[in-house]
N, C-alpha and C positions, 0 to 999 in steps of 0.2 A: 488392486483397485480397478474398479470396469471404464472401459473408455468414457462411459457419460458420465460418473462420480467426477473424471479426471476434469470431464469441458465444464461442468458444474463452476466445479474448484478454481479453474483460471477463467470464469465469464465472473465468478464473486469478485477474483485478485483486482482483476481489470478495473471493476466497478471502484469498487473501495481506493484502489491507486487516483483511478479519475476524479473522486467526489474529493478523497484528497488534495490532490491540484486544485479542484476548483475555490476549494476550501480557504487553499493557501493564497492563490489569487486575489481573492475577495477579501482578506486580512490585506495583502501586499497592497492594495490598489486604494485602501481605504474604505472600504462598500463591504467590509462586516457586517452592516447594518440591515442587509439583505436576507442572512439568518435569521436575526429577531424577526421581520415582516413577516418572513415566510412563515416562522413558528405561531404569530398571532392575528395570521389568514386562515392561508391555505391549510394547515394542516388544523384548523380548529369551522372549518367548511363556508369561509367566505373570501373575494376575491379582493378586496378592499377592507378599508378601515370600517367598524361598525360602531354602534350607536352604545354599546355596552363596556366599550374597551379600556374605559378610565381603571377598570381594574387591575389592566397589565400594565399601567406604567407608573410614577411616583406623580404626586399631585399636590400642589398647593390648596388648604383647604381655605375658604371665603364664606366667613362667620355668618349666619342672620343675627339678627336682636330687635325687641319688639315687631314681632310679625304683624305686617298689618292686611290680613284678609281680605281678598277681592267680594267688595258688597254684590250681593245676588240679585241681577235683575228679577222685575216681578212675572216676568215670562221665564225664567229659567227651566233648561232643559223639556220646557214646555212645546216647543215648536219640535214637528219630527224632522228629524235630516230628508229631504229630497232621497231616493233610492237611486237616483244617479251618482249623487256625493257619496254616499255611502258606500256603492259601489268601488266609487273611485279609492276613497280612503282605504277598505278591504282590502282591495285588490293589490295595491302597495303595500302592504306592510306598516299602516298608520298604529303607533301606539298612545296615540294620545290627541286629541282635536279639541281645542277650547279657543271662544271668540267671546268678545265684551263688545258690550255696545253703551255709550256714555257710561263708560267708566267702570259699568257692572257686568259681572259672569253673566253671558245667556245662556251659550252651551259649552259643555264640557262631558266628552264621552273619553274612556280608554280602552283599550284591546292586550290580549295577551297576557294579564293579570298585572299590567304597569297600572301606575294609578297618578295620582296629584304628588305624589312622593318621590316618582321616580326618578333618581338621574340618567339621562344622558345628555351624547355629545352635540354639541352646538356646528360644528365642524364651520366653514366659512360666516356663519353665524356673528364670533367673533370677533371676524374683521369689524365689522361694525363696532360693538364692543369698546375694544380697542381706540379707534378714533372718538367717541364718546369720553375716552378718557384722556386726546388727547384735546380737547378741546376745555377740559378741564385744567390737564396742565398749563393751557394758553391761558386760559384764566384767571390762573394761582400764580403766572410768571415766572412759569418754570422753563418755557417755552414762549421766544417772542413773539409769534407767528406761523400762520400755513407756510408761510415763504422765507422763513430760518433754513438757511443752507444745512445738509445733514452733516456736514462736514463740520459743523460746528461740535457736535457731539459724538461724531465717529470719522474721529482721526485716522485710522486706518488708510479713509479713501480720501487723505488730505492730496496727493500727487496725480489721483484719477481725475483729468480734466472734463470728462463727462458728469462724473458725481458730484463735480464741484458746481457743478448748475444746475443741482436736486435739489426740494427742496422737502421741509416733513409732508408740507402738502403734495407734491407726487406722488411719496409714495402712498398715503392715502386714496386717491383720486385714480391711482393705477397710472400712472402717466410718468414712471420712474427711468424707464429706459434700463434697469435692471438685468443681467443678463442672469434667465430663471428660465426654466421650461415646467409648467405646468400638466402635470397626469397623475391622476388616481388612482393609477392600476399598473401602468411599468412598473417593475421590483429597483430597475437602477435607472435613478432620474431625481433630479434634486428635492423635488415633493416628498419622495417616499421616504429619502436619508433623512429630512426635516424631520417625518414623524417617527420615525424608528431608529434613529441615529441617536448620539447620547451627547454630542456638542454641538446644539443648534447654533450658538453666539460663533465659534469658529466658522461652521460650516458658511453664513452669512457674511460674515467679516471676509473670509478668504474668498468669494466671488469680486467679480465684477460689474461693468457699465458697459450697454454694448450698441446703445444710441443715447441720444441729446434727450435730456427730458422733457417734459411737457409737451402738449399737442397730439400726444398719442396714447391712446389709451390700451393698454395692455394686461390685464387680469392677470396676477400673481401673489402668489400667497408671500413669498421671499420681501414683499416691501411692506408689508405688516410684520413681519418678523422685524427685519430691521426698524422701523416704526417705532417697536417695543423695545427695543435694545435702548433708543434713544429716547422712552419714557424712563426707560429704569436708570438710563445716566443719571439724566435727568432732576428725577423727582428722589434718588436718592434711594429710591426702595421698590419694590417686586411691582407688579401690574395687579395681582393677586389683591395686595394689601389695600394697592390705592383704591382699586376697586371695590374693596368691601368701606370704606373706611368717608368715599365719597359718593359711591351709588347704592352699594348693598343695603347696607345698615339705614342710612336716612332713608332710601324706597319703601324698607320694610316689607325686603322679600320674605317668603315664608320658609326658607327651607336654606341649608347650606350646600353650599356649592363647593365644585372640584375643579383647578384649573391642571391639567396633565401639563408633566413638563418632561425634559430631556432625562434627565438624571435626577437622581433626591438633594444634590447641593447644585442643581443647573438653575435654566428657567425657562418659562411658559412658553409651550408651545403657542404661541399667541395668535398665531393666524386660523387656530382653528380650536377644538377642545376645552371648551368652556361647557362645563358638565351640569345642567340643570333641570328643571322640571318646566311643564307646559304655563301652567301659572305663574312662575318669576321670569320666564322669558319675556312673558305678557306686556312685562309692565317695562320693559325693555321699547317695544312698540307705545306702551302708553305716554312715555314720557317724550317720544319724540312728538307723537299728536296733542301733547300739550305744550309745546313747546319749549321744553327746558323744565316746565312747572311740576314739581311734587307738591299736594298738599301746601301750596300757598308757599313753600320753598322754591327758589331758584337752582335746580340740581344741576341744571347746564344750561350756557347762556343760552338765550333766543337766539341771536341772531346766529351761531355758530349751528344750532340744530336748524334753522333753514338753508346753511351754507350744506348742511350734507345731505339733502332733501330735494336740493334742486341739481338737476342734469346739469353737468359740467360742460359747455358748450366749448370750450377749449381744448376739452380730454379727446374731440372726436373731427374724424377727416371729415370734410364736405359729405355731403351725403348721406351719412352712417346715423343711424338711431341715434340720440340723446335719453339713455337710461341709467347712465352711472352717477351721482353724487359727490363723495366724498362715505365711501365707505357702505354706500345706502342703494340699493339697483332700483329703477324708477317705471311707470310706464304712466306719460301724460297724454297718452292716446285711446286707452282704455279708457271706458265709461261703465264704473266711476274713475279717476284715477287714482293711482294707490301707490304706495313705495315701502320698502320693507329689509327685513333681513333674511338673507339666502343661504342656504349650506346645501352642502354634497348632500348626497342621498333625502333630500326634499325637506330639508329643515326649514322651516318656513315660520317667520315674524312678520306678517301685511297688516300696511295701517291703510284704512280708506277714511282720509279723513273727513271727505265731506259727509260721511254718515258717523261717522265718531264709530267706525270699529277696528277692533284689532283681531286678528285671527292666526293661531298659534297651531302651526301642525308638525307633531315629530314622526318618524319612522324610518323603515329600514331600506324604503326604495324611493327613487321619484318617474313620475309619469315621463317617461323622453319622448313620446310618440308626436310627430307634427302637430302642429296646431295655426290656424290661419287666423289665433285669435290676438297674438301678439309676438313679442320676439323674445320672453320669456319661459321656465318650461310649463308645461302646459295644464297641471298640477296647479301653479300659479291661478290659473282663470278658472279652473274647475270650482275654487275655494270661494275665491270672490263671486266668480258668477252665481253659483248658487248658495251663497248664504245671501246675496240680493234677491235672488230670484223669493226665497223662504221668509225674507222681513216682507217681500211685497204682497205675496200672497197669505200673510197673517195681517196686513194692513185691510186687505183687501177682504177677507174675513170680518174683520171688528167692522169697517164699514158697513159690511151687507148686515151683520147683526143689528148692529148702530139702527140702519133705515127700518128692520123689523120692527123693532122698537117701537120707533118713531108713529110707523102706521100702524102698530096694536096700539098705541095708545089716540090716536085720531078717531080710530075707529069705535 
């Protein structure tokens, strides 16, 4: 055997001894959960969770019945996209862009061969979601209040005297004091075990509190999970079910949905992974611009949809922006103002209400590059700005026809 067959031979042993350690490690310490990520990243060529992955985990599926079809304004797809938007949208990775304006489709375009059919992931999307549902619970009395201690339905953290002055509304509101560290893209850190781990309810349940709650707002996926735990005490039955059962089906989405969960007997990843199409997200934004209102139904109270709609003036230190809700991220500084549902990689539900639109964009990236237009990412103003800019100058249009008009016939 020649010397270099030999170093070969003990740089492979070396190898394979170490990846074993690390292997074993990763089983010993708990963070197995680090293999799956990697297996349904990195080695499938992405650095994060994507927009297509409902397919690698097990799913709660969330019926439609009676579809009821978004009416087609009578300008639809009639106006061209600005070549700046469009820009924008290409450039990222947009596979799907549709906005309603009173109540009707205007535009709706797709990329990449997705269509009005396609599922994907909703990713922080859901948080909203979520509280949507739990203000329904509040409703139903399944749930006395935003300020029901959580300790009331997870006795777990009966002895933690920080959690015991939680309440459902912190963790909505992000104001939980929750000890959670949020990242996308670390392999070991509690986000990533949440979505590649196989017992989310443990994982949750065996944290901590690691300040006083309320007063501080702090962005955390881990208090919408927990949130969820203490719907499905609760209400007796999955997030999945209640969802279809009190928003899906009366909304009259068009298409069935996927909620990814831990395991095939666990449950829903809740804080993120609500699998949909651009169209039923739509009406997710619709119902909040209507206040609660479907079709002359009451799907969620009024007042509880302005309770997530307005900046939470409590969640934030002197000084600091006023842009979180109750699940909903806000900006009453832009003109027009708007507020909406946000997820990772540029998931975007924006309602501007004073023009009655919602604008729905999925894809695989989001815009991070500064922006001095707000303290949102900057994808955000690209969306709103110019589909204002496109209704103004199609207004601005029909007028100048309008006055042709007017003096052919004078004349």
């Amino acid at each position: 055997m020649s010397n270099f067959r030999k170093i070969i031979l003990r740089t492979l042993k070396v190898f394979i001894l170490v990846f074993a350690f690390l292997l074993g490690l990763l089983y010993l310490t708990g963070n197995q959960y680090v293999i799956r990520g990697v297996q349904l990243t990195y080695m499938k060529g992405h650095q994060t969770a994507n927009i297509d992955d409902y397919v690698d985990f097990d799913n709660n599926i969330i019926l439609s019945a009676k579809p009821q079809p978004w009416p087609q304004h009578e300008l639809y797809n009639q106006i061209p996209l600005t070549d700046s938007l469009t820009a924008e949208l290409e450039r990222f990775g947009s596979i799907g862009f549709f906005v309603t304006k009173d109540g009707e489709a205007l535009w709706e375009h797709y990329w990449e061969g997705y269509s009005d059919k396609s599922l994907t992931n909703s990713f922080s999307m859901a948080k909203s979601v979520v509280t949507m549902l739990l203000g329904k619970a509040i409703e139903q009395r399944y749930i006395k209040s935003l300020d029901q201690p959580i300790t009331d339905f997870l006795y777990e953290f009966k002895d933690d005297p920080l959690a015991q002055k939680c309440t459902v509304g912190d963790l909505s509101a992000m104001t939980s004091g929750y000890d959670w560290m949020e990242d996308y893209y670390l392999p070991l850190n509690p986000t990533a075990k949440a979505y590649y781990g196989r017992n989310i309810e443990k994982q949750m349940l065996g944290r901590g509190f690691k300040m006083e709650p309320g007063g501080h707002f702090e962005y955390l996926s881990g208090n919408t999970q927990l949130l969820a735990i203490i719907l499905q005490r609760a209400i007796g039955i999955s997030i999945s079910q209640y969802l279809q059962e009190e928003f899906w089906q009366p909304m009259g989405m068009e298409n069935d949905a996927y909620w990814s969960k831990d395991r095939k007997k666990g449950m829903e990843k809740a804080y993120c992974c609500l699998n949909s199409n651009v169209r039923d997200f739509a009406k997710f934004g619709q119902l909040l611009l209507q206040k609660g209102n479907w079709n002359g139904k009451q799907i969620l109270d009024s007042t509880f949809v302005e309770k997530m709609i307005t900046p939470n003036a409590e969640a934030f230190n002197k000084g600091e922006h006023l842009r979180y809700g109750y699940s909903i991220w806000t900006d009453t500084e832009h003109q027009p103002n708007f507020y909406g549902l946000m997820g990772h990689l540029g998931q975007r539900v924006i309602v501007v209400p004073d023009e009655k639109l919602v604008i729905v964009r999925l894809g695989r990236e989001k815009d991070e590059r500064l922006t001095n237009r707000g303290f949102l990412d900057n994808d955000t103003y690209y969306f709103v700005d110019e589909v204002m800019k496109m209704l103004k100058e199609n207004q601005l249009q029909k007028t100048q026809i309008l006055k042709e008009n007017v003096n052919e016939v004078t004349d």
